[in-house]
Backbone as CSV, one residue per row, in Angstrom:
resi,resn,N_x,N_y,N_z,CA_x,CA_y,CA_z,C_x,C_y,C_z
1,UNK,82.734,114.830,234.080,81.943,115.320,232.958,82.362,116.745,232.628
2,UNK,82.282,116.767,231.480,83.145,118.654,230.777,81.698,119.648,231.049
3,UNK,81.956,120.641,231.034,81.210,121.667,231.517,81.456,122.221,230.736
4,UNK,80.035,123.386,230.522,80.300,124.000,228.975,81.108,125.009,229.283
5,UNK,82.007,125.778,228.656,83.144,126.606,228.975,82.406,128.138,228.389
6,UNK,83.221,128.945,229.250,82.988,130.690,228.647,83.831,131.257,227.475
7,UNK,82.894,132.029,227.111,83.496,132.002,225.881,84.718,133.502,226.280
8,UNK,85.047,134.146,227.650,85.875,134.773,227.729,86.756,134.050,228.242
9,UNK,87.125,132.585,227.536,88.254,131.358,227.947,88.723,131.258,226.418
10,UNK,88.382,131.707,225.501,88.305,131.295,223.900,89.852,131.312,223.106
11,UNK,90.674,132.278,224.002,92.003,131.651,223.317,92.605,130.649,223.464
12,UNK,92.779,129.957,222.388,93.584,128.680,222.634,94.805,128.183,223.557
13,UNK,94.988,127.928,224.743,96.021,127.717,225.475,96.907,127.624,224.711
14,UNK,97.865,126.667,223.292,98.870,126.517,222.773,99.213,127.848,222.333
15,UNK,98.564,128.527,221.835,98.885,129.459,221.088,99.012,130.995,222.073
16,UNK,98.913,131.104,223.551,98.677,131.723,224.482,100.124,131.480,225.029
17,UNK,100.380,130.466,225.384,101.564,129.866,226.075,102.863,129.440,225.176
18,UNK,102.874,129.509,224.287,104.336,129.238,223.242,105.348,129.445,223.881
19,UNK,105.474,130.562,224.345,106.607,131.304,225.067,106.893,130.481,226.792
20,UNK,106.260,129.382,226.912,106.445,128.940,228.305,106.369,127.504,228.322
21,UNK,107.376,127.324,229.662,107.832,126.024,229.691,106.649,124.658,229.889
22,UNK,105.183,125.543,230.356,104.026,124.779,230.497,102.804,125.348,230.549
23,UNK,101.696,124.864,230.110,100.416,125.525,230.560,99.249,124.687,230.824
24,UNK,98.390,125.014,231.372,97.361,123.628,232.111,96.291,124.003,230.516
25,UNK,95.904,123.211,230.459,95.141,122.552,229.271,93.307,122.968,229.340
26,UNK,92.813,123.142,228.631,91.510,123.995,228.776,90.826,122.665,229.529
27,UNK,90.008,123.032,230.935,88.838,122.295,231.089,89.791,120.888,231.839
28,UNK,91.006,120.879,232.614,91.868,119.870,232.619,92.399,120.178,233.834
29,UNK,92.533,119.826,235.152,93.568,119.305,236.016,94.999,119.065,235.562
30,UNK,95.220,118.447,234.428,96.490,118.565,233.912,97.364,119.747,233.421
31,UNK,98.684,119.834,234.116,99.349,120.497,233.075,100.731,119.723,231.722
32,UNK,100.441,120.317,230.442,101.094,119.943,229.579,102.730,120.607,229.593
33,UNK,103.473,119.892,230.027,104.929,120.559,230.281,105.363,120.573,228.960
34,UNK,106.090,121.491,227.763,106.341,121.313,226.928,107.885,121.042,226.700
35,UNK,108.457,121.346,227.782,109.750,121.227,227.813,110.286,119.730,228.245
36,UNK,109.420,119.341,228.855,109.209,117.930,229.437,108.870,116.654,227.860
37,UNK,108.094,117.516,227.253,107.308,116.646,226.499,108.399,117.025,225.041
38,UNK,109.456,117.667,224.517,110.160,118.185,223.685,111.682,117.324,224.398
39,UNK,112.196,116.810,225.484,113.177,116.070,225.354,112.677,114.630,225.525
40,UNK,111.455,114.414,225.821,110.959,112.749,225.599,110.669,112.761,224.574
41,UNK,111.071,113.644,222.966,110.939,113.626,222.053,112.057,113.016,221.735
42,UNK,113.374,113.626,221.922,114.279,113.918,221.696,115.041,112.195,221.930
43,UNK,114.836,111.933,223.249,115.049,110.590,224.017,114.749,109.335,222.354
44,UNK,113.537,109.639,222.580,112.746,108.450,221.422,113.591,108.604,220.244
45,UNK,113.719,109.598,219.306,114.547,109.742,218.714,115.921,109.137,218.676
46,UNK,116.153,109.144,219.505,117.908,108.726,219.939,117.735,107.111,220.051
47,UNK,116.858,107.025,220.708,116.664,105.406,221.089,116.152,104.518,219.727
48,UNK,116.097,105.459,218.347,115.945,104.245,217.064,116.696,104.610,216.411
49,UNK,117.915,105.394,217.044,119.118,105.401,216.170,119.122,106.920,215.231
50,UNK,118.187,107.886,215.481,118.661,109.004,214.772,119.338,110.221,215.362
51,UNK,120.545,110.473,214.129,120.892,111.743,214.767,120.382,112.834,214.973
52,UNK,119.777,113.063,216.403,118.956,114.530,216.500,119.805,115.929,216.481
53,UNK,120.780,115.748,216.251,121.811,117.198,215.798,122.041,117.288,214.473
54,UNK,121.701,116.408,213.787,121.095,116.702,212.470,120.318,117.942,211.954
55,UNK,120.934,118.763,211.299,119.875,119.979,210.132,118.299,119.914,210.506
56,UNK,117.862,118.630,209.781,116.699,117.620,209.645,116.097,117.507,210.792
57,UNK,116.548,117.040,211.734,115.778,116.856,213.436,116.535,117.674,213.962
58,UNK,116.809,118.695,214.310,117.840,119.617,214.980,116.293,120.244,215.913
59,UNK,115.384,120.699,215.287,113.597,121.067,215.929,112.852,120.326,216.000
60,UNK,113.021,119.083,215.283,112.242,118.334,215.697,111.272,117.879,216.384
61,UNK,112.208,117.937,217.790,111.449,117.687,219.077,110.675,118.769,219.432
62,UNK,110.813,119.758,219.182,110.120,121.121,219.642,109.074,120.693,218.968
63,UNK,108.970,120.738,218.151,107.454,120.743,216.636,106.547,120.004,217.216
64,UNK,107.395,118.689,217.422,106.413,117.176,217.710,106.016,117.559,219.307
65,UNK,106.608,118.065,220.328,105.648,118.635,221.451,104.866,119.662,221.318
66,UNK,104.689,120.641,220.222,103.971,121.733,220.043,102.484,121.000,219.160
67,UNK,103.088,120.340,218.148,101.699,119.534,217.683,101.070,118.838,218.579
68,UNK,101.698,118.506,219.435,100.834,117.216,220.481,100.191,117.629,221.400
69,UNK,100.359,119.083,221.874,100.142,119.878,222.635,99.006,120.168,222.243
70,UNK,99.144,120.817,220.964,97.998,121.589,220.136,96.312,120.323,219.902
71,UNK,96.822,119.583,219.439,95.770,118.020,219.244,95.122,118.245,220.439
72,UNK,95.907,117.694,221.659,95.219,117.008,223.114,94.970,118.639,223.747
73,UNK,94.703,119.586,223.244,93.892,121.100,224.089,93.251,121.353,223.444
74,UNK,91.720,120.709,224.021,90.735,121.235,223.266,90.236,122.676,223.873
75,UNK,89.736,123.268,222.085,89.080,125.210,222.670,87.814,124.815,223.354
76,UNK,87.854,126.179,224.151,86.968,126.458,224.675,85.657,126.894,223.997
77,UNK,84.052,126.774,224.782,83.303,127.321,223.741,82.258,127.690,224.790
78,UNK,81.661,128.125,224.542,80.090,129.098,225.219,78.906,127.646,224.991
79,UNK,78.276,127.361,225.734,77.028,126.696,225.179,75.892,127.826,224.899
80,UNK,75.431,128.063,223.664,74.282,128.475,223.517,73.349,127.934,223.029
81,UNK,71.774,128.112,223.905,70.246,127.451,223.806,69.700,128.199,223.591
82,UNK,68.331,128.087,223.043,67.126,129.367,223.019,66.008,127.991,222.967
83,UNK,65.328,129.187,223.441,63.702,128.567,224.345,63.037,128.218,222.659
84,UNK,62.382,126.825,222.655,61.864,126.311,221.468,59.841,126.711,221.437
85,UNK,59.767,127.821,221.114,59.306,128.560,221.322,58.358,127.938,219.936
86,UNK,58.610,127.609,219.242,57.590,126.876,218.251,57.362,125.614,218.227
87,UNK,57.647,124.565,219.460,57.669,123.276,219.726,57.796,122.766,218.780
88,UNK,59.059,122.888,218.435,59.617,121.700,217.433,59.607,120.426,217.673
89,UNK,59.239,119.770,217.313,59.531,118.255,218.146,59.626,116.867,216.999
90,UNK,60.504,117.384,215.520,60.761,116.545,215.111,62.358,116.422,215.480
91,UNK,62.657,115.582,214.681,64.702,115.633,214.206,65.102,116.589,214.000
92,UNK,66.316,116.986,214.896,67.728,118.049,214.001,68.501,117.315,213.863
93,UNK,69.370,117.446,213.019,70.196,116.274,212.320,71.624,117.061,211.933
94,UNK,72.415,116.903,212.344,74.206,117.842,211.671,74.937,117.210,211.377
95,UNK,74.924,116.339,209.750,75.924,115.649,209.366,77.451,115.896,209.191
96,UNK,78.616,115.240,208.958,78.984,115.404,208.151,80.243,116.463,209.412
97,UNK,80.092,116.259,210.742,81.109,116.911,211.200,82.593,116.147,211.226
98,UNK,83.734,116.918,211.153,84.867,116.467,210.706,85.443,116.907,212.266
99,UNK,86.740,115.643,212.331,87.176,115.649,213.676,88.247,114.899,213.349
100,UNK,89.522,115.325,214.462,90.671,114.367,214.439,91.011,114.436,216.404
101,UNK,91.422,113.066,216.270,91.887,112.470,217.601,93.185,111.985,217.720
102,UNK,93.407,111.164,218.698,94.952,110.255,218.769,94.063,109.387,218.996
103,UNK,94.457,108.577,218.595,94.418,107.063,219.455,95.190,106.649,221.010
104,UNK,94.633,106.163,222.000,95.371,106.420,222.993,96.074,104.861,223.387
105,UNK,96.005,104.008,222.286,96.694,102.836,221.893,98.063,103.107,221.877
106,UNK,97.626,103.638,220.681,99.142,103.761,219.845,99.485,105.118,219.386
107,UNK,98.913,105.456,220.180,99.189,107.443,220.034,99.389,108.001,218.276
108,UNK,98.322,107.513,217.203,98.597,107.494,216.244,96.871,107.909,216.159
109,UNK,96.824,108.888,214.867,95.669,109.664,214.455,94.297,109.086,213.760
110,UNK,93.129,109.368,214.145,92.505,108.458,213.966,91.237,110.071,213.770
111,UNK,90.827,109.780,212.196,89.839,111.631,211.698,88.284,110.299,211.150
112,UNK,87.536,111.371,211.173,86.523,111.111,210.472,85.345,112.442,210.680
113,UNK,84.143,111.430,210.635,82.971,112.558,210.591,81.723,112.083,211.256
114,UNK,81.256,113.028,212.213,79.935,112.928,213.536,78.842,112.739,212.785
115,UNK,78.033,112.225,213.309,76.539,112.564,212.789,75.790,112.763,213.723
116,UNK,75.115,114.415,214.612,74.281,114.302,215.900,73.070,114.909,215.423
117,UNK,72.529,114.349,216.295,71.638,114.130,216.689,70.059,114.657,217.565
118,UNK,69.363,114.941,217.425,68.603,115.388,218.579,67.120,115.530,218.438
119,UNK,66.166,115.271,219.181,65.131,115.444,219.672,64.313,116.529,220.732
120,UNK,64.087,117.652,219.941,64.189,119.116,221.214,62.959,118.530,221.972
121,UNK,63.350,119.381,223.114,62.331,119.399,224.149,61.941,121.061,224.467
122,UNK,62.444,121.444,225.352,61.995,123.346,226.061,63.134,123.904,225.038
123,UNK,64.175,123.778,224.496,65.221,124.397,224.534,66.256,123.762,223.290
124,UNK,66.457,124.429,221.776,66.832,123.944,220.869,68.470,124.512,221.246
125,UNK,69.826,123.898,220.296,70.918,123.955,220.414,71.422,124.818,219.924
126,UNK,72.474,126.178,219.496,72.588,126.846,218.647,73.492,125.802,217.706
127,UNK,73.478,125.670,216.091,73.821,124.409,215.433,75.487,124.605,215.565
128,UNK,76.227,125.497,215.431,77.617,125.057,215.406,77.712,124.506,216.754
129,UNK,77.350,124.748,217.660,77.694,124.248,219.044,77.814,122.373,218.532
130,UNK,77.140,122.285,217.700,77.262,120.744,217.814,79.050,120.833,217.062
131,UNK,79.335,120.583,216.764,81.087,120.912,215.818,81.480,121.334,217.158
132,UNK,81.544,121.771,218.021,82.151,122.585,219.020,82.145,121.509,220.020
133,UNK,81.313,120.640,220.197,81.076,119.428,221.328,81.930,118.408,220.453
134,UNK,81.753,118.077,219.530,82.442,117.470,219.054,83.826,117.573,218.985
135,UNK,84.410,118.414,218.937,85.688,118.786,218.252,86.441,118.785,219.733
136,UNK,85.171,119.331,220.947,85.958,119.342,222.509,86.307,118.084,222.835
137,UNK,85.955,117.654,222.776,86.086,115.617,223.247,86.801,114.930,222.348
138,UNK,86.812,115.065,220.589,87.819,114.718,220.018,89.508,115.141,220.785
139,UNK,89.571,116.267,221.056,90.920,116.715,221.380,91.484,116.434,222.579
140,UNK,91.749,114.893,222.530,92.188,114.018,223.430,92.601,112.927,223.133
141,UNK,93.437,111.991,224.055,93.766,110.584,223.794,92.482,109.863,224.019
142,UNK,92.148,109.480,222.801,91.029,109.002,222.828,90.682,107.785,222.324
143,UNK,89.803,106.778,222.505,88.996,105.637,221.758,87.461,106.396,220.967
144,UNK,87.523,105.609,220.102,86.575,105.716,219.039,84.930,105.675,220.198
145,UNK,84.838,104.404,220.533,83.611,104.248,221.476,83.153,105.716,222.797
146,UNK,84.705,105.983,223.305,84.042,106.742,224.425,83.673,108.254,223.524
147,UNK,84.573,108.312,222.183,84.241,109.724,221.939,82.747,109.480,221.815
148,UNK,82.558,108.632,221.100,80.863,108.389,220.703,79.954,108.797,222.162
149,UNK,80.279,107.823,222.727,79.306,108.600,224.268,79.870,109.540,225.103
150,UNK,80.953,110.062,224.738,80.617,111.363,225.972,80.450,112.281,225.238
151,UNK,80.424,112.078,223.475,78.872,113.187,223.030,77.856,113.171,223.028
152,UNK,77.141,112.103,222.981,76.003,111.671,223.438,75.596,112.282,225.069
153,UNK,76.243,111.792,225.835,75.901,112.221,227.027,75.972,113.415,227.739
154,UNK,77.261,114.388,227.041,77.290,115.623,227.223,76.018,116.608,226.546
155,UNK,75.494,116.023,225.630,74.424,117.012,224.813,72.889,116.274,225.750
156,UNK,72.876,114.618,225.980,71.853,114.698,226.940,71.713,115.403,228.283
157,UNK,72.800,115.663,229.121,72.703,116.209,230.273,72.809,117.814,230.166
158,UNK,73.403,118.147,229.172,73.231,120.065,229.114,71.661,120.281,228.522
159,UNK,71.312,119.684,227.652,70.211,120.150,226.740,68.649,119.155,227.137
160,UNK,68.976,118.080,227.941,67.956,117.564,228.230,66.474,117.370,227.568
161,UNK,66.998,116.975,225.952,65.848,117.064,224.925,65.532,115.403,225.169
162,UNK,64.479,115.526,224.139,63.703,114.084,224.482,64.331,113.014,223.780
163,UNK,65.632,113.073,222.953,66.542,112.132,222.352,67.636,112.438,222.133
164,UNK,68.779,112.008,222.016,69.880,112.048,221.149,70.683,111.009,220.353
165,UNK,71.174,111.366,219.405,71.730,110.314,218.553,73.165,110.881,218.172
166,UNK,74.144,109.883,218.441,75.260,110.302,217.740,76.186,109.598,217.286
167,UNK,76.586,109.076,215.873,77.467,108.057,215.077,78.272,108.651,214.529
168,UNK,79.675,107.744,214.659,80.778,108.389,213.806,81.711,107.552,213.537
169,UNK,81.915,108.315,212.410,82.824,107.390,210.862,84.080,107.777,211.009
170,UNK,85.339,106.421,211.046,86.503,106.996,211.511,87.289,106.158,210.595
171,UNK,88.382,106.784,210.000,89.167,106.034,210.024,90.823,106.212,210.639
172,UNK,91.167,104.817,210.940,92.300,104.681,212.046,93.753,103.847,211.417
173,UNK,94.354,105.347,212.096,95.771,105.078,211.427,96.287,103.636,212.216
174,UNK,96.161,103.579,213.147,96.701,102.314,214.180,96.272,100.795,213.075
175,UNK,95.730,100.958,212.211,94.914,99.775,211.287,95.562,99.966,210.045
176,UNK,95.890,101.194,209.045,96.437,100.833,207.441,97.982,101.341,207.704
177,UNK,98.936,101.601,208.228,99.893,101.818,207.786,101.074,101.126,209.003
178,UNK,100.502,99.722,209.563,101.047,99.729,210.685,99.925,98.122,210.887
179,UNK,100.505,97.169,211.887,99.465,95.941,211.909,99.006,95.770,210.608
180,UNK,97.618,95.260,210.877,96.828,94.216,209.864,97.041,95.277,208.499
181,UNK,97.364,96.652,208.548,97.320,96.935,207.534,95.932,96.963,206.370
182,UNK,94.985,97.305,207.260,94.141,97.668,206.356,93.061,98.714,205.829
183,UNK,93.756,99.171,205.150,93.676,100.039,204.343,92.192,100.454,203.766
184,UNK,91.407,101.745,203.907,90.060,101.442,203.566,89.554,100.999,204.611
185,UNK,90.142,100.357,205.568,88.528,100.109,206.545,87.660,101.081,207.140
186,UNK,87.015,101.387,207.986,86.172,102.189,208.420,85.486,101.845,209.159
187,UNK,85.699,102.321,210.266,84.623,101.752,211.748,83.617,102.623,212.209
188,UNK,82.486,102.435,212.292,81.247,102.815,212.784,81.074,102.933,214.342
189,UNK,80.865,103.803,215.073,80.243,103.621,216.447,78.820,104.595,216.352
190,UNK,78.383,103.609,217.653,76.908,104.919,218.070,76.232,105.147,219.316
191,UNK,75.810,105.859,219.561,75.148,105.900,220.710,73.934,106.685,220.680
192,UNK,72.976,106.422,221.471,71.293,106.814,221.225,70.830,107.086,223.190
193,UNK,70.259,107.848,222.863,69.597,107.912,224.259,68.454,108.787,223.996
194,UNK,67.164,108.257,225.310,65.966,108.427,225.233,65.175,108.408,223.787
195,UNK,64.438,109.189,223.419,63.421,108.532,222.636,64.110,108.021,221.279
196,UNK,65.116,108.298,221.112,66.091,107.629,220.115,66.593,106.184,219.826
197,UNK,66.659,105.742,221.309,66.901,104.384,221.753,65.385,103.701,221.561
198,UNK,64.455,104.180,223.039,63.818,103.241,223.011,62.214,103.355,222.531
199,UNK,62.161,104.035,221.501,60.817,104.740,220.324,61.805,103.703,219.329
200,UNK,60.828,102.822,218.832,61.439,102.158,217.228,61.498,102.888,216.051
201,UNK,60.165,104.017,215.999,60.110,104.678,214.804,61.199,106.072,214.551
202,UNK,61.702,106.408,216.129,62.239,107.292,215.939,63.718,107.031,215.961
203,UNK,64.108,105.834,216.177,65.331,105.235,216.476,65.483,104.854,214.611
204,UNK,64.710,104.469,214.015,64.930,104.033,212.591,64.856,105.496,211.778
205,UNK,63.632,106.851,212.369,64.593,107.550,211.325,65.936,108.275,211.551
206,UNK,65.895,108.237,212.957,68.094,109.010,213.002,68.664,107.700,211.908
207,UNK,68.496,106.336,212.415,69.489,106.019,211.559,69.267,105.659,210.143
208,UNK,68.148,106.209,209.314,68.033,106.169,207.576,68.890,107.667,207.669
209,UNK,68.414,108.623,208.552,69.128,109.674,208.115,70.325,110.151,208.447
210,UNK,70.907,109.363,208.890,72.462,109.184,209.443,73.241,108.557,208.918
211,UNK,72.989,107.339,208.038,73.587,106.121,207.496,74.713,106.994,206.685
212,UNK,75.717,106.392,206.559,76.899,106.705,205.904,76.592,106.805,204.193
213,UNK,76.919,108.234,203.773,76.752,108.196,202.279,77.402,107.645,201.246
214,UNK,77.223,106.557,200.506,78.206,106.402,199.823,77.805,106.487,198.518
């Protein structure tokens, strides 16, 4: 489980490390070798027949390990709470967050937009932090489903409010430009916990007020 990070961690590893052959990845046991990951560029390349001493791909490989690098390291961020000091205890609601992933299929990009969720209890969220949870767990090889719950579950176990809700609208490159080819689709996931789930009235309004706008 990710732990909320300090915010004297806040420079971006890619952009810290350019100058080096590797750097371990925020919040990660792993390190991202870039030099490693810039001739298995290079390899692939060669292996469908292009000339990588070409003008054209001559950097190529550098770029495509520096972007990939950049995607799968997610920033660091501070969690900040404050004491709910006016017992709020309806819905906060933060539509409309924007996010990009890989697919860890087909290592192909897969963006859309969060909708979270929450039910305060002692202790409300500061609101960008939600974009910030989001955007940490997007920046990975990822499936659509787990991003859905390990935001869900990361905001139930730090913030321990009396619900959470969190759905998101994706669409996936692995589907229109490649396979079935289809174009326009759009996949839904969600996840709900405590009074979100199992309250009917409160489970129906996250999702009137979540439902996808069209």
């Amino acid at each position: 489980m990710v732990t909320a990070l300090s915010s004297r961690d806040q420079t971006h590893p890619v952009a810290n490390h350019l100058d080096h052959g590797a750097f371990r990845a925020v919040d990660s046991d792993g390190v991202i070798d870039l030099d490693a990951a810039e001739r298995a560029v290079r390899d692939l390349l060669r292996s469908f027949g292009r000339d990588i001493d070409s003008e054209h791909l001559a950097d190529t490989p550098r770029r495509v390990a520096y972007a990939l690098a950049e995607v799968l390291t997610p920033a660091s961020f501070e969690l900040t709470t404050f004491p709910n000091d006016e017992h709020y205890d309806e819905l906060v609601l933060v539509r409309e967050i924007t996010f990009r992933s890989l697919c860890e299929h087909h290592l192909l990009p897969f963006t859309g937009v969060a909708h979270v969720g929450y039910l305060p209890a002692d202790r409300i969220l500061g609101l960008s932090k939600f974009a910030w949870v989001v955007r940490h767990f997007a920046a990975d090889l990822q499936t659509q489903e787990r991003l859905t719950m390990q935001i869900a579950d990361w905001l139930d176990e730090h913030l321990q409010p009396k619900g959470v809700g969190v759905v998101i609208e994706a669409d996936h490159q692995c589907m229109s430009p490649r396979g079935v080819q289809a174009d326009g689709a759009r996949t839904l996931t969600l996840a709900v916990r405590g009074s979100l789930r199992h309250d009917g009235r409160s489970r129906q309004e996250f999702f009137t007020l979540a439902a996808p706008q069209r």
